[in-house]
C-alpha positions, 0 to 999 in steps of 0.5 A, a space after each residue: 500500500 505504502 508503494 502505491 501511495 509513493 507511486 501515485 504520489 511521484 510528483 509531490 517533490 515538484 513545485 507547481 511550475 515544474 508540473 505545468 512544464 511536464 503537462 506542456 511537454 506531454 501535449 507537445 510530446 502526443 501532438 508530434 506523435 498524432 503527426 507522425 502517425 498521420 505522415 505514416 498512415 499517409 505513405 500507407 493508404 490514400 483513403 483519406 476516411 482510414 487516414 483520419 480514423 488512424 489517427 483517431 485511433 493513435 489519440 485515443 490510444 494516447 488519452 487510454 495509457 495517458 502517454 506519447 505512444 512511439 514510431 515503432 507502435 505505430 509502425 506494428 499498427 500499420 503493419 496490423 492492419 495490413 495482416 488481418 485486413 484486404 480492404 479498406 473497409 475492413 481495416 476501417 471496421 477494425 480501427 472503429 471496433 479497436 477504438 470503441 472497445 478501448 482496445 490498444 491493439 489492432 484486433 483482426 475483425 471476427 470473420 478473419 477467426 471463422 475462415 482460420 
């Protein structure tokens, strides 16, 4: 119980200016991610619907583990939806359903289980 408090409590030592410093670099830190994750689906697909929806779901994945997620992450995503989807249609339906779930991964949608 001890170590939770601690945990919970990591900023205590840190006067008010510094806090609103970390806050600002989080939200720079989470806009950069929201770029590159848009320059990188754009290189991916041209649909403009499942480029937007993209970065939706990196935002959204963002705000769930309240952190800045890496190119990396965002290159498995990719790279995700490229191996459980053939259309575009479906990779929107798996982005849609990741995002209303609270999902932090590109789950294939259920038909790709039924043809296994």
């Amino acid at each position: 119980v001890e170590k939770e408090r601690n945990y919970q409590n990591w900023d205590s030592g840190l006067s008010s200016v510094q806090k609103e410093i970390l806050k600002k670099e989080n939200v720079i830190a989470k806009a950069c991610a929201l770029t590159r994750a848009r320059k990188l689906i754009s290189e991916y697909t041209d649909n403009k619907e499942l480029q937007d929806l993209f970065v939706d779901y990196v935002e959204s994945s963002q705000e769930t583990i309240d952190s800045v997620v890496s190119d990396t992450w965002i290159r498995i995503a990719i790279e995700d939806l490229d191996v459980y989807n053939s259309s575009d249609e479906e990779k929107i339906q798996t982005i849609n359903n990741s995002i209303a779930c609270g999902y932090l991964r590109l789950y294939p949608p259920y038909h790709y289980y039924k043809k296994q």
